[in-house]
N, C-alpha and C positions, 0 to 999 in steps of 0.2 A: 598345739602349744600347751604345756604343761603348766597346770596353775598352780603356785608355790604363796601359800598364806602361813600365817602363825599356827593355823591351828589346823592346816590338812596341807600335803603334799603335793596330791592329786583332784582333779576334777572327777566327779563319779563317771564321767563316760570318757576322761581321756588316756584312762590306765591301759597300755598294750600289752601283747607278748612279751616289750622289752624289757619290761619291768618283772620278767619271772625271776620269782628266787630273788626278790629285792624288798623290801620293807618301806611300806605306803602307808598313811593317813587321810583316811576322807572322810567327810560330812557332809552330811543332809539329811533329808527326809523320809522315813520307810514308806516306799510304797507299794509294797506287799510283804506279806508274810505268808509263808510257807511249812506248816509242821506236818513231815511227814512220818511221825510214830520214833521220833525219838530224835532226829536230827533235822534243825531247823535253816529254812533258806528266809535272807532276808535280801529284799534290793529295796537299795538307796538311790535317793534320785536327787542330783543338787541339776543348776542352767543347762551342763555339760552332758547330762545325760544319765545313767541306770549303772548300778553297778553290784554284782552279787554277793554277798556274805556268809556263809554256813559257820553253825555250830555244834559240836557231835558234844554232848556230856561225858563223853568216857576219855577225850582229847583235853575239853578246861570246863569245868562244871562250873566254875567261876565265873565264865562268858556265857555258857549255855543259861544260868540264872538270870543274864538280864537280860537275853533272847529273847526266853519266854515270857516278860512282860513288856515287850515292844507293841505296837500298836498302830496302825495305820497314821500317817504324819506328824507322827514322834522325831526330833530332831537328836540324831545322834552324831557322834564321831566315834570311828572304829580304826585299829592300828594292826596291820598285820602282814606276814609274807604274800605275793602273790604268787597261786598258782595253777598251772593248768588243767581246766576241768576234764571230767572222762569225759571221752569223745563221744559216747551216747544221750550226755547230757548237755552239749554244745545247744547256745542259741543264734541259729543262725541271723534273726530277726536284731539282732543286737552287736553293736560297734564290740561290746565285754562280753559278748556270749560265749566269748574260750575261756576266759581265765576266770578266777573266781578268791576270795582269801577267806581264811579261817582266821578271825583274827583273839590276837594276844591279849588285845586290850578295846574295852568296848564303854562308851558313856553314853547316859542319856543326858542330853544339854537342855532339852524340854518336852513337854509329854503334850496332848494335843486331847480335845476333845470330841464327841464324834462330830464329822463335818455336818452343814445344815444338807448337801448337795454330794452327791459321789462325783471324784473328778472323774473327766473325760467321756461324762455323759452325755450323749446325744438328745436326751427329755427336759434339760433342764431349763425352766423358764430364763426369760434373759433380766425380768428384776432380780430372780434372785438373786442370778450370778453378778448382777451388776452393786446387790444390797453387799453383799460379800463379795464384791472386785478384787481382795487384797488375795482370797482364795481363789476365784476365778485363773491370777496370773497365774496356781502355780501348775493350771493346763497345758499340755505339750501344744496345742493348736494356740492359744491364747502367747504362752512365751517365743512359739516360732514367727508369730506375726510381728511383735516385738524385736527379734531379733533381725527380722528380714529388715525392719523400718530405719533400725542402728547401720544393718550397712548401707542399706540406700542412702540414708542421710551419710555418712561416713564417704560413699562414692560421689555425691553430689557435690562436698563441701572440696575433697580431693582435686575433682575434675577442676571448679571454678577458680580454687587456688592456682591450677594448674594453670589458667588463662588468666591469668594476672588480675583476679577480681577480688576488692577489701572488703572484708566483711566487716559493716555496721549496723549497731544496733540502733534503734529508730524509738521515740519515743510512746511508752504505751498511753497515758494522757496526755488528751489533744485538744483540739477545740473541735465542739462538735460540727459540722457542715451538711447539707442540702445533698439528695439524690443518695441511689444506693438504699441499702436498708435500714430499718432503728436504729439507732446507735443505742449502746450500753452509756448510761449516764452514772457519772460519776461527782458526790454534794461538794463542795469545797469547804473546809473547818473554816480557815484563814478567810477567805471569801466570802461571808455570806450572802446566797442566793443565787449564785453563779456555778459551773457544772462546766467537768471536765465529759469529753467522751473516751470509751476505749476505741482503738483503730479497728475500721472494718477493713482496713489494709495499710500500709505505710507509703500510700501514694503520692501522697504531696510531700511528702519527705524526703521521697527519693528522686526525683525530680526536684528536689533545692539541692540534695547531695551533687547531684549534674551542676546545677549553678555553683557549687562552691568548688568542685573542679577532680570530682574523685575518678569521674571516667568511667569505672567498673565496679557497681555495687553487687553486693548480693548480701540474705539476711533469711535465715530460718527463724518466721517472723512469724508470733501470736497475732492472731484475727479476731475481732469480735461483733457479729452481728445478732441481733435482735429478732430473730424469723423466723417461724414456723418449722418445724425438722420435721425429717425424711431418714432416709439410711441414710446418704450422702452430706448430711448436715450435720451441723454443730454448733450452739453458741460461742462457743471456742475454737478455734481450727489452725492448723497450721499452715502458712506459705511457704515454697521457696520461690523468694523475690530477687529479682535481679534488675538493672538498669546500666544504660551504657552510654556511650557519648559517642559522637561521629558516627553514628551509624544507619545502615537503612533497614529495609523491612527484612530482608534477605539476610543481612548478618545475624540478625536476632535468629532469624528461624535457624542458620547454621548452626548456630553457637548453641542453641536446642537441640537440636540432632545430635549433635555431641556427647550430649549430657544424656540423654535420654539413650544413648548406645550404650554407653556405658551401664547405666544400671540396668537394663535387660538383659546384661550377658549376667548380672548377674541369677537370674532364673533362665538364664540357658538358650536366649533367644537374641540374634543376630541380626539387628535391624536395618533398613537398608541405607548406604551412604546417603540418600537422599529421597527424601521423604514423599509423597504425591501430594499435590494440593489440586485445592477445589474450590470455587466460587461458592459466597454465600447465596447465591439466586441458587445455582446447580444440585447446591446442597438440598434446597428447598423444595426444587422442582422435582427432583429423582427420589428423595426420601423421605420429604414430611419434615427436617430437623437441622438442626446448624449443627448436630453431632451424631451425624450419619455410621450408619455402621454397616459396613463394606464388606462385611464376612461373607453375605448371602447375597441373591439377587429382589427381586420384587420390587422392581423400582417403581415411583408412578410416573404415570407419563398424564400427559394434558388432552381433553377430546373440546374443550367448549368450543371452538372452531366451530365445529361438525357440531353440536347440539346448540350453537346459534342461529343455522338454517333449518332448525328442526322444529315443531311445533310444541315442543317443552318448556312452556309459557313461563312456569315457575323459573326455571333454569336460567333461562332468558334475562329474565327481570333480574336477577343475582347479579349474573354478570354486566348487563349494563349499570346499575348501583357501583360498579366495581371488584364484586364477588369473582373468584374460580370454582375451577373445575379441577379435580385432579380425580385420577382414577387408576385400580391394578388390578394385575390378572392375578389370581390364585388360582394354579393348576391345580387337576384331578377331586377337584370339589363339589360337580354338577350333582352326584347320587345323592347330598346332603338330603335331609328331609325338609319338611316345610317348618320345623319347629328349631332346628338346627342353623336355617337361614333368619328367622325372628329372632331368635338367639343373639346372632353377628349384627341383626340392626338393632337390637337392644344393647348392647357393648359399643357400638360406634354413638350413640345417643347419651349413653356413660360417658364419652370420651368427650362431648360437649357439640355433636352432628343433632341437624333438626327431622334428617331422614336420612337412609342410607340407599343406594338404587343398586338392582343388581342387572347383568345379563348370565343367564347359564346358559352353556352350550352343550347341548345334550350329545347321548353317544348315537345317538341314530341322526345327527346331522344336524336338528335344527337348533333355535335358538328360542330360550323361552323366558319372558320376561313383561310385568306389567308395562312396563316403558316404553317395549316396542309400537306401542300403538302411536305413539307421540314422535316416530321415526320414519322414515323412508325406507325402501329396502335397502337405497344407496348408503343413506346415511350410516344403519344399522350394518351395516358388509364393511364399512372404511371403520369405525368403530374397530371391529373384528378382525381388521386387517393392522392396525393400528396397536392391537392389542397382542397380534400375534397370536391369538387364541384358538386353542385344538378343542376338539372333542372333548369334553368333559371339565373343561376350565370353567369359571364363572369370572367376570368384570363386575368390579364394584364401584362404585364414583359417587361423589360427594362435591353440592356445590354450597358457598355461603363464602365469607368474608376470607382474604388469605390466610388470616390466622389462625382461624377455626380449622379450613380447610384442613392446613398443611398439618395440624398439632392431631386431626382428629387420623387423618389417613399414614402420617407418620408410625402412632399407636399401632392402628391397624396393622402396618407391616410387618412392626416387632413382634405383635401376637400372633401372626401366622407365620411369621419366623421361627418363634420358639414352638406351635404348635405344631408343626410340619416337621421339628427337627434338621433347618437348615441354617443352622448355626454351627459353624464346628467349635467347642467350648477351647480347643487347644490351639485354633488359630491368633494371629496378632497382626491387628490392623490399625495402624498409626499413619495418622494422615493430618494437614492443613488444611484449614475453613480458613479463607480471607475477606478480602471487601466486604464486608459486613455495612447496614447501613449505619449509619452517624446518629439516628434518631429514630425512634417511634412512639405512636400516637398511643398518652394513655387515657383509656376511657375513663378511669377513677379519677384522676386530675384534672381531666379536659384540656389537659394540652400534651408538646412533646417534650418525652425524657432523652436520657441519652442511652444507646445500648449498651456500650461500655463504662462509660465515668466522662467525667465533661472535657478531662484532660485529653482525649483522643484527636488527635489530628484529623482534621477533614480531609478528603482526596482533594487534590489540589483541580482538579476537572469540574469539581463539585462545588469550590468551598462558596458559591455567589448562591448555591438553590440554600441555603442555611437560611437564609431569610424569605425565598421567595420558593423554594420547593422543598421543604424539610424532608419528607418521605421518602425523594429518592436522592439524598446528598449522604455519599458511600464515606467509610473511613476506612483510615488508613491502620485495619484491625486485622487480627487473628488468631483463629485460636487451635492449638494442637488435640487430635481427636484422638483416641484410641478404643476399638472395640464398642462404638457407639455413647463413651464418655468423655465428658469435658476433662482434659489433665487439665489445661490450664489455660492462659488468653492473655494476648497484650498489646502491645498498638506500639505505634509512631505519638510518642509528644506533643504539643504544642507549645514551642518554645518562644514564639512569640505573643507579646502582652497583647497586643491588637485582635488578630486573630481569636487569644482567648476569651476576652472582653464581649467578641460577636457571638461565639460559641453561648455567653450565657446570656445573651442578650434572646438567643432563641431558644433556649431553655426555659425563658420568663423571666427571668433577674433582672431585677432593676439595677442602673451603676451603681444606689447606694447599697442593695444588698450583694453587688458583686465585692463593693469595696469591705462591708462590714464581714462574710464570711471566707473572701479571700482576697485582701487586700496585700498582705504579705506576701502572697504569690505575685500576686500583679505587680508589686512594686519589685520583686528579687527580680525579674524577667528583664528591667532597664537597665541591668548591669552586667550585659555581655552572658547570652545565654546558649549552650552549643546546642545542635540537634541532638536527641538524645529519644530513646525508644526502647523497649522493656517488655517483661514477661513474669507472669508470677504460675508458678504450677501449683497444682494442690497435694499438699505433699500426703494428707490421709488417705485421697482417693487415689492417689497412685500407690501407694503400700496396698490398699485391699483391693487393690485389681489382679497388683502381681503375685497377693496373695492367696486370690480368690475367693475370696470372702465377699460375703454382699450386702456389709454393714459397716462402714468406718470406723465404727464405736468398736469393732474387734481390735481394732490396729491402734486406736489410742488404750493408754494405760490407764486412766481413770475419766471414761466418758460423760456424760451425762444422759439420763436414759429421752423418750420420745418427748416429753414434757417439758425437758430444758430442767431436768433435776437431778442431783447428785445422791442415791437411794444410801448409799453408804454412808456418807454423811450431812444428810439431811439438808440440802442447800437446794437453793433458798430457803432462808430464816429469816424470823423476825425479828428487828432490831429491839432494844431494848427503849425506852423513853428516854433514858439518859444518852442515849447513842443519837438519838433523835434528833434532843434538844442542843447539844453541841453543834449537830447540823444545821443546825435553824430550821429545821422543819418538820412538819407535824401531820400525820397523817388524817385527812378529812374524811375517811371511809372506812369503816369497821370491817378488818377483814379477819376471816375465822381461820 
């Protein structure tokens, strides 16, 4: 599609053949120059793409003069015939590598200074590029991430229109509430001493939109949490949120299937009519993680069985406390050396393991291991038999609390995953996590949170252990996986006030602070409330998946770097006194 502005014709990469022997205008940015001893090649590079320019001085001496003071990201606009280059100097690497214009008329619109960073360098640190973001977009990898992000959002918004869902926008000050992470606070002028939060999702909102009877929400909805960043994080982030009425667990994940088809075709990948799902125990038991990744094998599997008739005291005493076992084979590993195997227990001890236990099974047959002494040969053989283990594999198994367990040998997989090479980088593995449990124990708080958000519906098989067996009382949760990442997560409701009331009763909430941070909820819920169940995806972490990128902060246009800071324009700042004191509030701590 040809771009037609006031002041160019053409997009620099969408000029064709068709256009030979026709008279075009473009603008942009030189990004290279070329003097080859008399006649000079310029390309221009605007969103659209590259496009070549030559000037001979003995054709317009006039154009050749401001040729030769162009300059690496000099903005110009140039006007001329287009036309075909000689065929020895074709680029095939280029959508314009045929044609090329000499043109009539050439302006410089602004001259550029030298960059602090050479684009499309692969050295360049990421403050700086982040101190200069403005420069950073104008990177082909940096602008193609961007551009990928516009259709996907463009396919997302399409598709949902397409199923008859309203888009609303949700309020960004809120009151702040309980669970979840920091909230961003916000002082009130008009209020003194009272504070708005920003939303770390638009949960409770969309869930009154269901009370107030919209049926089908959806909202490419600002996020804002307070938490420690990673690649995958952000103090700001984006949803696509969505919420629905009359529905079960099953239509939501349809109505995701969907949507998630569609934007894979647009990077070329055909997803299946229906998805695989998987239990959150299965998930745990075979991989370590409630966002398992299916590309490769190396599952674990479970021995405490067998090492609870065995004389491995320690192991024993775990698992009676209530500790596991989990353990995996890595094949063709037995030749490692002794300092290669300290190595893997020092990395599993990284990983938060108090000891890591091996078996190696050598190539002349037998099997060599501190542990065996603590085993039977039966035991030691069903182990081995259990583990499916050949010649030259090693078992490795880790026991302590399930958390530990699963989070430390989870790791582990991934690392010999990616250290093994059985990963295929070009596969695509999208799958359901469900039954997730309702609750768990946090040791910072000393009591139970919620794993999802407090609004998640309990399995209705369940919903009597909330008060008398929190740990295994399942919800009615899930969450879509791909490639070993969370896209997204969302649950079944609770549309009833009752119900909700228990929920935070085993939370810890007193009825007055049920009523004081969501009495509004509790009170919309007595006037006729449908079932109603939801899904929000991450919209950054799905743009740098499909992107391949392995830092969200590629796919947003003005991130914030590791710190929670904006390097380019210096945010967080300090307020002024005067800014202070209209706030009514005054800071007690000198900070530099």
């Amino acid at each position: 599609m040809l771009t037609t502005t006031s002041m160019k014709t053409h997009g620099c990469g969408e000029v064709t053949k068709q256009e030979l022997g026709k008279e075009i205008t473009i603008a942009g940015w030189v990004s290279a120059v070329r003097d080859l001893g008399g006649i000079i090649f310029v390309e221009v590079r605007d969103k659209s793409g590259l496009f070549q320019l030559v000037s001979d001085p003995q054709k317009n001496p006039e154009v050749y003069g401001v040729f030769q003071k162009l300059r690496d990201e000099f903005v110009i606009k140039a006007t001329g015939i287009v036309s075909e280059r000689p065929l020895e100097t074709y680029n095939e690497k280029l959508p314009t590598g045929d044609i090329e214009v000499y043109p009539k008329a050439i302006e410089i619109l602004s001259t550029s200074a030298v960059l602090p960073f050479p684009l499309n360098a692969d050295d360049v640190s990421e403050d700086i590029r982040l101190k200069y973001r403005y420069l950073d977009l104008r990177q082909e990898k940096v602008l193609n991430c961007l551009k990928l992000r516009h259709e996907i959002v463009k396919t997302m918004r399409n598709y949902l229109n397409s199923q008859n869902f309203l888009e609303v926008e949700t309020p960004i000050l809120i009151k702040t509430t309980p669970e979840g992470a920091r909230d961003y606070l916000v002082p009130s002028r008009v209020q003194p001493g009272k504070f708005y939060a920003l939303p770390q999702s638009p949960q409770i909102f969309k869930q009154l939109l269901m009370v107030g009877g919209i049926e089908r929400y959806y909202q490419i909805a600002k996020c804002f949490r307070d938490e420690d960043l990673r690649a995958d994080r952000q103090p700001e982030f984006t949803q696509v949120d969505m919420e629905m009425s009359f529905v079960t667990q099953e239509d939501i994940m349809k109505m995701v299937e969907g949507l998630l088809k569609e934007v894979f075709r647009l990077v070329g990948y055909e997803t299946p009519d229906k998805l695989p799902v998987m239990t959150y125990q299965e998930a745990m038991d075979k991989y370590g993680s409630d966002r398992p990744d299916v590309r490769f094998g190396l599952e674990l599997f479970d021995i405490g069985d067998i090492l609870m008739e065995s004389n491995f005291e320690i192991i024993k005493d775990t698992l009676k406390a209530g500790g596991i076992v989990r353990a995996i084979k890595i094949p063709g590993i037995a030749n490692y050396s002794r300092k290669e195997i300290d190595d893997l227990t020092k990395l599993a001890i990284s990983f938060g393991a108090k000891a890591l236990a091996n078996i190696m099974y050598m190539e002349d047959g037998t099997a060599k291991s501190p542990v065996l002494k603590f085993l039977t040969e039966e035991q030691a053989e069903q182990i081995k038999q259990r583990a499916n283990a050949q010649a030259g594999d090693v078992v490795f198994f880790v026991a302590d609390k399930p958390k530990v367990t699963y989070d430390v040998m989870g790791r582990f997989r991934l690392y010999f995953g990616e250290k093994l090479g059985l990963i295929d980088p070009d596969a695509h593995a999208l799958l359901w996590v469900v039954d997730f449990p309702m609750f768990e124990f946090s040791e910072e708080d000393n009591r139970y949170v919620s794993v999802h958000h407090p609004f998640t519906m309990p399995n209705l098989e369940d919903i009597d252990k909330m008060e008398t067996d929190p740990a295994h009382c399942r919800s009615i949760a899930y969450d879509i996986v791909y490639n070993g990442n969370e896209l997204g997560g969302g649950s079944v409701r609770i549309h009833d006030g009752e119900i909700q009331k228990r929920v935070f009763k085993a939370l810890g909430l007193s009825d007055e602070e049920t009523q004081e941070k969501f009495g509004f909820m509790i009170n919309a819920f007595k006037y006729g409330t449908p079932p109603h169940a939801g899904l929000a995806l991450g919209l950054d972490r799905v743009v740098a998946l499909l992107a391949k990128t392995n830092s969200i902060r590629d796919v947003i246009a003005f991130p914030k770097n590791s710190n929670a800071k904006c390097l380019m324009t210096d945010a967080p700042a300090m307020a002024t006194e005067d800014q202070l004191r209209e706030l009514h509030l005054r800071l007690t701590t000198k900070v530099n």
